[in-house]
C-alpha positions, 0 to 999 in steps of 0.5 A: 718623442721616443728620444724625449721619453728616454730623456726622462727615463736617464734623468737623475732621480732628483730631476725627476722628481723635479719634472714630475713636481713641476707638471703634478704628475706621478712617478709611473708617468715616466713608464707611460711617456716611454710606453707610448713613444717605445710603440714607435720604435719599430717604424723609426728603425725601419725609417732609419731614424733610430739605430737599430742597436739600441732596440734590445736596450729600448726591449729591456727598457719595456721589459722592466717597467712591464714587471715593475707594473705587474709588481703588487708593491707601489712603494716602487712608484713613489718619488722615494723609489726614483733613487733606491729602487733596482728597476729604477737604476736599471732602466735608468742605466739602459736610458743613457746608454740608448742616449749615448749610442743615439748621440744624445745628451740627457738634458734638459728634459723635456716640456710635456703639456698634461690634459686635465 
């Protein structure tokens, strides 16, 4: 689930708008995908099913979208913002490297079953 959510998370701009069109879901989907599985993060290290050199990416990760949340502007959680905005190509760029470190490849993103 953490490395699906990081997928999401690495995918190019126009790949995300892409999945968040295809389950009519909005752009801070991403950040709450990742919250929910980044919860994980601790028990899959301490499993050895997750490397624990990727954490601080995995923290950083966190860290950006919590201030993107605490940000009044909402132009940062648009469609647009996926390709324009800094903390998009922040986590983005932390995304791929946990990927990378991980032995994972970026595609295709993942199904997600959305309950209405």
């Amino acid at each position: 689930m953490l490395i699906e959510a990081v997928v999401v998370v690495a995918a190019p701009a126009s790949d995300q708008v892409t999945w968040l069109d295809k389950y009519d879901v909005p752009p801070d989907e991403i950040a709450l995908g990742f919250d929910d599985a980044f919860r994980l993060a601790g028990r899959l290290v301490d499993e050895g099913r997750l490397s624990r050199e990727v954490l601080p990416s995995l923290q950083m990760i966190d860290a950006v979208f919590s201030e993107m949340s605490q940000d009044t502007d909402v132009d940062r959680w648009t469609r647009e913002a996926l390709s324009t905005d800094a903390g998009w190509g922040r986590v983005r760029q932390l995304a791929r490297e946990v990927l990378t470190v991980e032995g994972e490849e970026m595609s295709p993103l993942p199904s997600i079953c959305i309950v209405r």
